[in-house]
C-alpha positions in Angstrom: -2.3 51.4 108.6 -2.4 51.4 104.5 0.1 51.3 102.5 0.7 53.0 98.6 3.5 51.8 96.7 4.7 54.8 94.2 6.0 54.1 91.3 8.0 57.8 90.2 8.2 59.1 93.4 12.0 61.6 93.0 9.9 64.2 92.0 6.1 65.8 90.6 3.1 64.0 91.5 4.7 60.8 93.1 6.8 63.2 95.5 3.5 65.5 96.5 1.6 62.0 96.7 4.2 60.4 99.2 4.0 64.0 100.9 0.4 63.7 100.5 -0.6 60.0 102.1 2.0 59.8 104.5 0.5 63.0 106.4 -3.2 61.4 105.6 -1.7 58.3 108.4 -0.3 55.9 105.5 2.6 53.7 104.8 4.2 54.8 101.4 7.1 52.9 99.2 8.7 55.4 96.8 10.6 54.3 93.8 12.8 56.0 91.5 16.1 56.3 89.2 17.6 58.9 91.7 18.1 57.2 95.1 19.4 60.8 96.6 16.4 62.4 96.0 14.5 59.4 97.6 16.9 59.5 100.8 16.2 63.1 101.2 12.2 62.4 101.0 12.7 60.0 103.9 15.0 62.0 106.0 11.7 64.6 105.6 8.5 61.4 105.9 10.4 59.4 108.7 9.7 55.8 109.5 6.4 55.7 107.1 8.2 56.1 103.7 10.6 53.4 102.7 12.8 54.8 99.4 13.4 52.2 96.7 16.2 52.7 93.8 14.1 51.3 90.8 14.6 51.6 87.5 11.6 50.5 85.8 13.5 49.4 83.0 14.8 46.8 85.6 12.1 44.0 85.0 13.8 41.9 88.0 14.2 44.5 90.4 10.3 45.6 89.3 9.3 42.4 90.2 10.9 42.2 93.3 8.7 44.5 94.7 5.8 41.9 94.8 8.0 39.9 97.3 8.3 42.8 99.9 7.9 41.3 103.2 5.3 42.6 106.2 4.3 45.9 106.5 5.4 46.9 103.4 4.5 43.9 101.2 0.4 44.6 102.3 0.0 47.2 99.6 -3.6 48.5 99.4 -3.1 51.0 96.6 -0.4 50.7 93.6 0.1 54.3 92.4 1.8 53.9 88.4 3.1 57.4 88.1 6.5 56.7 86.5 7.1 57.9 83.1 9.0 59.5 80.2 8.6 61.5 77.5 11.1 62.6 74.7 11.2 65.9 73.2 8.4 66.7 70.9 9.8 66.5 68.0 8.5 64.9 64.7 8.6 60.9 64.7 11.6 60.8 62.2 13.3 63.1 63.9 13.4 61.3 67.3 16.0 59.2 68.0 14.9 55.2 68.2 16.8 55.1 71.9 15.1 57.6 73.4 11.5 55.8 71.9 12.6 52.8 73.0 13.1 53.8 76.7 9.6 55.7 77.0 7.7 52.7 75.5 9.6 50.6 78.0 9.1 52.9 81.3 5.7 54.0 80.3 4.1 50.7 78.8 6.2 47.6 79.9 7.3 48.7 83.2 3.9 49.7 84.1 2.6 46.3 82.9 5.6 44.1 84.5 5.1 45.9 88.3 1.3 45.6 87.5 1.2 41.7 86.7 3.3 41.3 89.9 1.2 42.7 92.3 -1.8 41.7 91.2 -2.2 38.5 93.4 -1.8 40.7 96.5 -4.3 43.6 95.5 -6.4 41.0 95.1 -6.0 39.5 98.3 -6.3 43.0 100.2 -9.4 44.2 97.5 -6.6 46.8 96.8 -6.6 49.8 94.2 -4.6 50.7 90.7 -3.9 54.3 89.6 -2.8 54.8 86.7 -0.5 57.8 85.4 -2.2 58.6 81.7 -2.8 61.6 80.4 -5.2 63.8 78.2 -2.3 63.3 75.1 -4.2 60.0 75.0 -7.1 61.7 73.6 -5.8 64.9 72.2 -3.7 64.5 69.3 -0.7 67.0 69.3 2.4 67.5 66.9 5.3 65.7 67.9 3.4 63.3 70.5 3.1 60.5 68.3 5.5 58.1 70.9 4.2 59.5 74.4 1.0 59.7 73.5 0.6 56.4 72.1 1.8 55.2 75.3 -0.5 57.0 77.1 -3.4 55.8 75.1 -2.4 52.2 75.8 -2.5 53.1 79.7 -5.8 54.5 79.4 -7.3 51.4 77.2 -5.3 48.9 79.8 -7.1 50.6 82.8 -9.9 49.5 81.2 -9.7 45.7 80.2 -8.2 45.4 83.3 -10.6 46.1 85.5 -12.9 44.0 82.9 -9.9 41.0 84.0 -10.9 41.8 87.7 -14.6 41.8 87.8 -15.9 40.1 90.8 -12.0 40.5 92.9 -13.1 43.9 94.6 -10.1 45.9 92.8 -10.6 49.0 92.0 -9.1 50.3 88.5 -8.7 54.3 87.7 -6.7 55.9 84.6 -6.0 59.4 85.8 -5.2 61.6 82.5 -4.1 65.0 83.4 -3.4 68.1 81.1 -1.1 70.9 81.6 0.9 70.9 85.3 4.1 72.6 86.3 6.7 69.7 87.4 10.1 68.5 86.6 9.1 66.5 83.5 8.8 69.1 81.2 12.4 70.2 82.3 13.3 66.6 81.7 11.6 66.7 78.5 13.0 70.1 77.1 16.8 68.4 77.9 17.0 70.2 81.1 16.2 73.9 79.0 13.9 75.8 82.1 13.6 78.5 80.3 11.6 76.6 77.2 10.3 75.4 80.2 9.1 78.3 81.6 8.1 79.5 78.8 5.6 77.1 78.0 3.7 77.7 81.4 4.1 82.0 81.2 1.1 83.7 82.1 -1.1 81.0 82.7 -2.0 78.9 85.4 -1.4 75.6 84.9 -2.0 72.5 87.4 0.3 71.6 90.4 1.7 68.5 92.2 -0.3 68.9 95.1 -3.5 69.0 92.9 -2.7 65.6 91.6 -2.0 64.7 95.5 -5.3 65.9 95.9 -7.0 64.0 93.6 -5.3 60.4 94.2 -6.3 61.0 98.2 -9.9 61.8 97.2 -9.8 58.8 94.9 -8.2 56.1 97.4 -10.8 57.8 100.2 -14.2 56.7 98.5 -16.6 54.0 99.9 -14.8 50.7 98.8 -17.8 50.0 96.3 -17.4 53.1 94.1 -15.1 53.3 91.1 -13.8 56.0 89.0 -12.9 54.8 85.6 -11.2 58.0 84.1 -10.8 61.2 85.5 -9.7 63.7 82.6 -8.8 67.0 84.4 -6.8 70.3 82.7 -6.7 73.8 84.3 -8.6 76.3 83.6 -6.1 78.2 81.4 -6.6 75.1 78.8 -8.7 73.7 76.3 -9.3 72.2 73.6 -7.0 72.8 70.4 -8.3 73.1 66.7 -7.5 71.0 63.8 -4.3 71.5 62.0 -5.6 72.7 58.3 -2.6 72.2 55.4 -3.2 74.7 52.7 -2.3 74.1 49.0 -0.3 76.8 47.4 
């Protein structure tokens, strides 16, 4: 039996992916902020899912994870999907806490739990998913902070499977567009109906289509490797350029 550690796993694509690999015969380790939500996910998986209270602010207790004993501690597949956004509003206008907590649960907690398990992916020729998203590549006003985290996970997916050439490690940035979870709630300051609003009459991506996805990634022959799958719905494309007019 396999086992996936989730980073993230309270809610969105972590939660459908627990969901997900646990009916597909895995082990899964969840971790999130909200240790109620996590409780309640076990009470649903059973035995296979073992719910961690993380935050990924918590360098120690993100480092502890690499020192999880038998079954648990043989983790074949690290699943980065924790992360934060603040509201999109212009960089001046964002508070310097709420930056400071994105860059640190989105860049340096995903680089801390990374570093830590790396000795034992590369023991078990594991895999690395990564949680970026197309706001790497897609400028946006008012994404200046998120995105620019999310362009440093897509570049570090990168160099870091350069750093593990030859170990058998397989390295994916997964950069999705627009999907229907609790983080835009979380982002909008817990306003669903800006929430909502922003997915009305469309038909944007759902948790279970990222579930999808990291099962068809973790299921390939051991000697393929994705580097980046970029994936929207549908209902979205591309934006145009933002012109400013002189009066």
């Amino acid at each position: 039996m396999k086992t996936i550690l989730i980073t993230g796993a309270t809610a969105g694509f972590g939660e459908a992916a627990a969901r997900k690999f646990v009916a597909g015969g895995w082990r899964a380790i969840g971790t999130g902020r909200r240790g109620d939500r996590l409780r309640q996910l076990q009470q649903e998986l059973g035995d296979a899912f073992l719910p961690l209270e993380i935050d990924m602010l918590d360098r120690a207790a993100v480092e502890s994870l690499a020192r999880l004993d038998a079954p648990w501690g043989d983790i074949d597949l690290l699943l980065n999907n924790a992360g934060l956004a603040p509201p999109t509003d212009p960089l001046p206008d964002t508070h310097w806490d709420r930056i400071e907590r994105v860059i640190d649960t989105n860049v340096t907690g995903l680089v801390a739990l990374t570093r830590a398990l790396l000795p034992k992916l590369i023991q078990r020729k594991g895999q690395i998913i990564n949680l970026s998203s197309v706001a790497a590549t897609y400028p946006y006003k008012g994404g200046a902070v998120y995105a620019g985290t999310k362009a440093f996970v897509h570049q570090f997916s990168l160099d870091l499977r350069s750093d593990l050439a030859g170990t058998g490690v397989r390295v994916t940035s997964v950069e999705p567009g627009m999907a229907e979870t609790e983080f835009t709630i979380v982002r909008t300051g817990g306003d669903k109906e800006a929430s909502d609003k922003l997915y009305a009459d469309m038909n944007p991506m759902t948790s279970e289509d990222l579930a999808e996805l990291f099962w068809w990634l973790a299921n390939l022959p051991p000697h393929l490797n994705v580097n980046i799958v970029e994936l929207m719905p549908v209902s979205q494309s591309f934006a145009g350029f933002t012109i400013t007019r002189e009066a």
